[in-house]
C-alpha positions in Angstrom: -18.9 -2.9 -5.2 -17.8 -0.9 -1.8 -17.9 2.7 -1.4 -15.2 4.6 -2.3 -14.3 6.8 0.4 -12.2 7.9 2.9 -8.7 6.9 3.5 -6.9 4.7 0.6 -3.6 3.7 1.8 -1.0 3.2 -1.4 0.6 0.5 0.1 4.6 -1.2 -0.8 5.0 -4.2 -1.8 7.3 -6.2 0.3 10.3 -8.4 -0.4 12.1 -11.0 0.8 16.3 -10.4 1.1 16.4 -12.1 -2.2 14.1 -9.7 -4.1 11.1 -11.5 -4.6 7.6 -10.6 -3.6 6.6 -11.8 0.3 3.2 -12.6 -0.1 2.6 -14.0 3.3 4.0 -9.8 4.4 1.1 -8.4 1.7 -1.3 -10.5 3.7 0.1 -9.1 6.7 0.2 -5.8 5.8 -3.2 -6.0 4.3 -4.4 -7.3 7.6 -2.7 -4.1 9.7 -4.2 -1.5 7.5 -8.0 -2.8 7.9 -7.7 -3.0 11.7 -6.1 0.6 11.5 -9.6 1.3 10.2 -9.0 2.6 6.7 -11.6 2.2 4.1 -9.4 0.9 1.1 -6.1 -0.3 0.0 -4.2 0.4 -3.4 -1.7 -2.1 -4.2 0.4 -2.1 -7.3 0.7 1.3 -7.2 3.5 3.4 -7.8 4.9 3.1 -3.8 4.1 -0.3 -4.7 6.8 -0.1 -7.2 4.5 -1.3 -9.9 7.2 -0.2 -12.6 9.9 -2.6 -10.6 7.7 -5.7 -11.1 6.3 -8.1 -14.1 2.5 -9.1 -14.5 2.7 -12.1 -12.8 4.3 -10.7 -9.0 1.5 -7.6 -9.7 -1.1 -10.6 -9.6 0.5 -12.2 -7.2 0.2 -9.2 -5.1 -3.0 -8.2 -6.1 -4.8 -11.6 -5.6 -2.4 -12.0 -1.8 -4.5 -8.4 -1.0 -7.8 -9.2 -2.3 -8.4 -12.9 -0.4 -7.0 -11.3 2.8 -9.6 -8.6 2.7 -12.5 -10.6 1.0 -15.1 -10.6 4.2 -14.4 -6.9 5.2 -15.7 -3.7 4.4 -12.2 -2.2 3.1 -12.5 -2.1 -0.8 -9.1 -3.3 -2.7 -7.7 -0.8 -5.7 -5.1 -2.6 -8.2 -3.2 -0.3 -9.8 -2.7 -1.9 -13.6 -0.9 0.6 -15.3 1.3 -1.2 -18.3 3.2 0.3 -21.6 0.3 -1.8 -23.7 -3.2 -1.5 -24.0 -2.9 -5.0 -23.5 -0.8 -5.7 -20.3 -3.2 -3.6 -18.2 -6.5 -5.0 -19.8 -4.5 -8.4 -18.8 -4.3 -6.8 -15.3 -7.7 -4.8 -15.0 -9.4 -8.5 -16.6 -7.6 -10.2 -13.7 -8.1 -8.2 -11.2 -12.2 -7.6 -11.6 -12.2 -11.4 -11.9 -11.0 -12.3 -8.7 -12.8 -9.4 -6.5 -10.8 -6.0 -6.8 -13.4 -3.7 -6.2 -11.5 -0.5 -8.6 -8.2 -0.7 -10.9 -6.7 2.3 -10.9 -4.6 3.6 -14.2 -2.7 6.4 -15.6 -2.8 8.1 -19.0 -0.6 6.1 -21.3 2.2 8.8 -21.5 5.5 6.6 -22.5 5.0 7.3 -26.2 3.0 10.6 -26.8 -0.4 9.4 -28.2 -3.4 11.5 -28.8 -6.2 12.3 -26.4 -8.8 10.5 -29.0 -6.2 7.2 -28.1 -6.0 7.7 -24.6 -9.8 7.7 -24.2 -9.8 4.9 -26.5 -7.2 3.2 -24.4 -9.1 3.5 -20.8 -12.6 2.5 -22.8 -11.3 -1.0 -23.7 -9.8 -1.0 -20.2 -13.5 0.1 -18.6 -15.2 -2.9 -21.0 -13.0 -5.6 -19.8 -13.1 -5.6 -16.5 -16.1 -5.7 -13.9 -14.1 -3.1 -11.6 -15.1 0.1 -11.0 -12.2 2.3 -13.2 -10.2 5.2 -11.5 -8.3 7.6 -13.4 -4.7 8.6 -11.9 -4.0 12.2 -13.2 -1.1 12.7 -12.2 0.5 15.9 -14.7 3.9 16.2 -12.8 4.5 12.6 -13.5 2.8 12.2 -16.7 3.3 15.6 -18.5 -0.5 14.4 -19.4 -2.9 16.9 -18.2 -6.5 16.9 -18.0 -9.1 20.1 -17.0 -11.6 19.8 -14.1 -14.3 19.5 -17.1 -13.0 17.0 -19.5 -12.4 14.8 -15.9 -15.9 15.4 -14.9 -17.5 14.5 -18.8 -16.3 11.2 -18.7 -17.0 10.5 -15.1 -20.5 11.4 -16.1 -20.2 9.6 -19.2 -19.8 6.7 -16.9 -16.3 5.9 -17.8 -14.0 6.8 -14.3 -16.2 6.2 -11.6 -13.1 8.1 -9.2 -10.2 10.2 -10.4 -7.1 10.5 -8.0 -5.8 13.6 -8.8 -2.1 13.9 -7.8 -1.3 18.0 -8.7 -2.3 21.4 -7.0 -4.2 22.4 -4.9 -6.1 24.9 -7.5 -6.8 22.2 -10.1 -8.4 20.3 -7.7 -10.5 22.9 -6.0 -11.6 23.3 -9.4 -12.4 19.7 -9.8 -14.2 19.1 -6.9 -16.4 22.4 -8.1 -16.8 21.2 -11.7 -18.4 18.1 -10.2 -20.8 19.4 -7.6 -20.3 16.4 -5.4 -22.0 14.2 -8.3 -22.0 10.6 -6.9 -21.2 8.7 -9.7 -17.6 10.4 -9.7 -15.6 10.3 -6.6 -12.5 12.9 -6.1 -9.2 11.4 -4.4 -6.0 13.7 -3.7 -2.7 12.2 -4.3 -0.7 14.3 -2.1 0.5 14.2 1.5 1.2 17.7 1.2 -2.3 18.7 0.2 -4.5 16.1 2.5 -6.3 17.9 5.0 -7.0 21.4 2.6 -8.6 18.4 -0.1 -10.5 17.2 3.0 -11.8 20.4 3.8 -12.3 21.4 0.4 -14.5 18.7 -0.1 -12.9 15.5 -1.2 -14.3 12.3 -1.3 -11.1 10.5 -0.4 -7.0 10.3 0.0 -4.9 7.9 -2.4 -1.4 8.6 -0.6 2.0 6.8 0.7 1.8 8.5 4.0 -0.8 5.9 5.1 1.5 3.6 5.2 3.2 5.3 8.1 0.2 7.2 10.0 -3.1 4.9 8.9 -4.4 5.3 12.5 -4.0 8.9 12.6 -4.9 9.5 8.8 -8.4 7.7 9.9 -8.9 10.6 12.8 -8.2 13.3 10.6 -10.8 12.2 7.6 -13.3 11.5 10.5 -12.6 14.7 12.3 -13.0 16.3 8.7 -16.3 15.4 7.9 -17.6 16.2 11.7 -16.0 19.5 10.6 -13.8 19.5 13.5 -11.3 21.1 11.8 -8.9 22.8 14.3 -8.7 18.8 15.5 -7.9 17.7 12.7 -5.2 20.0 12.1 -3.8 19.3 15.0 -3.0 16.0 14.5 -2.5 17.1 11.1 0.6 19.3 11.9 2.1 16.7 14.2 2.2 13.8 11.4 3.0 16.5 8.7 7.2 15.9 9.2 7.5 12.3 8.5 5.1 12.7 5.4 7.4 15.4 3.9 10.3 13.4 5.1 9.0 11.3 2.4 10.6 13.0 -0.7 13.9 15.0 1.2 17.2 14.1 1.4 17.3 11.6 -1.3 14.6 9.9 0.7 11.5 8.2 -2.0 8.2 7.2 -0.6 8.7 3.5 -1.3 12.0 3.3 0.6 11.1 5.6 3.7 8.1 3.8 3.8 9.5 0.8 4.3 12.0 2.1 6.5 9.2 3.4 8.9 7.1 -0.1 8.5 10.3 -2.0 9.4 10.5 0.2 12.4 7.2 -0.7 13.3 7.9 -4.5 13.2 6.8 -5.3 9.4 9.6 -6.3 7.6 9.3 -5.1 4.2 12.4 -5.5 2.5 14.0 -3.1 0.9 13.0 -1.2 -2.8 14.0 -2.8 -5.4 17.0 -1.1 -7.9 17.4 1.5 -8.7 15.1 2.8 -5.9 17.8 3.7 -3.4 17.5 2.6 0.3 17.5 5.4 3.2 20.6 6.7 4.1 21.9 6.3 7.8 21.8 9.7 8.2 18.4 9.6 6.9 17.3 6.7 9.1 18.1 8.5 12.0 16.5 11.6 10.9 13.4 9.2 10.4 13.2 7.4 13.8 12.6 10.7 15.4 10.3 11.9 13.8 8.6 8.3 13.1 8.3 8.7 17.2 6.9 12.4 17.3 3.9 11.3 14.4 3.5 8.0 16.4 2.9 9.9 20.2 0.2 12.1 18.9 -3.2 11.7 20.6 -6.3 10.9 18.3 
């Protein structure tokens, strides 16, 4: 299994003008990322629009990702979250069969179950599948929420070997803390927002959209991080920060201004499916300039 570290790009999933999955792109795209020099890839995550597609395009997708980067050192994360206990033991089964290095999978939170079930839920997951298993704690999203200590028990129970934790800045301080760097659980930050302070504080990694638009300069910043270069990294931190806020303002999602900015840059990605609304026009010109300000900045 590869190391998981560094910077973990959550990366669309492209579609043809009719809707259906390009495969040939997710090859493509998969291909762009690794010579960018990032150190893994999630696909069928949520800017993936996992909740927009069935089992079989997720496969599809995840099995397009995993052959293309197969003889390289960039690890492959499928996201397999499902309604069913069954769907994503289908998914997390499938994907450690063909060479996904980690699934990645949130609480199950559409029906409130108990914590006893949701434990019981990701050991079934963890005994079915020969990846490595990452939690996604992700409150805001979930209303599920986990302390820095019940997180670290399991990972040293041995049942998340990663946890991308998508919430503040305190909890995971706190986290990173709790766990005292213990190897056999790996901390990820979800948010663009919070990046570089998770670096600094001590993070083993970044899950996040905004790799999708600034892989390159993502790549300096972790590097620059663990030199402890700091002021550089802020630098290039600041200069990247608009577009990745851009992300989530004026009506803008992550999976549709990502692919705007990826179209921009010559990948054509499709659109997100419905109801995932496209960019505005006003938007899209709002995201060309700054698209151009993030892309000029010297690494």
């Amino acid at each position: 299994m590869k190391e998981f570290k560094g910077v973990v790009v959550a990366m669309v999933t492209p579609f043809h003008e009719d809707g259906s999955v390009n495969e040939e792109m997710v090859r493509t795209l998969t291909r762009h990322f690794i010579d960018q020099g990032v150190h893994g890839i999630l696909v069928s995550g949520g800017t993936g629009e996992f909740t927009m597609m069935d089992i079989h395009e997720r496969k599809k997708v995840i099995s397009a990702a995993v052959e293309t980067a197969k003889d390289t050192e960039v690890f492959i994360v499928a996201g397999i979250t499902c309604n069913t206990t069954k769907d994503t033991v289908e998914l997390a089964k499938y994907s450690g069969e063909i060479g996904a290095d980690y699934v990645l999978a949130l609480p199950p939170f559409a029906i409130p179950v108990t914590k006893e079930a949701m434990l019981e839920h990701f050991r079934v997951i963890k005994e079915n599948t020969t990846a490595g298993l990452i939690l996604y704690h992700f409150p805001g999203e979930t209303g599920i929420e986990f302390s820095p200590e019940e997180i670290v028990s399991w990972g040293r129970e041995g049942l998340f070997v990663a946890v991308k934790n998508t919430t503040g800045m305190e909890h995971t301080m706190e986290l990173i803390l709790e766990n005292a760097h213990n190897p056999n659980l790996k901390i990820s930050n979800g948010f663009d927002s919070l990046a570089l302070s998770a670096l600094a504080s001590g993070a083993d990694a970044l899950i996040n959209a905004g790799s999708n638009i600034t892989p390159r300069q993502y790549v300096k910043i972790y590097e620059l991080t663990k030199e402890g270069k700091y002021e550089e990294a802020r630098r290039i931190y600041e200069e990247i920060l608009p577009i990745l806020l851009y992300q989530e303002k004026d009506g803008n999602t992550e999976p549709g201004l990502c692919k705007y900015c990826l179209n921009l840059q010559g990948f054509d990605c499709g659109v997100p499916r419905k109801p995932v609304p496209e960019v505005s026009e006003e938007a899209k010109r709002t995201a060309e300039k700054l698209l151009k300000k993030a892309e000029n900045v010297k690494c």
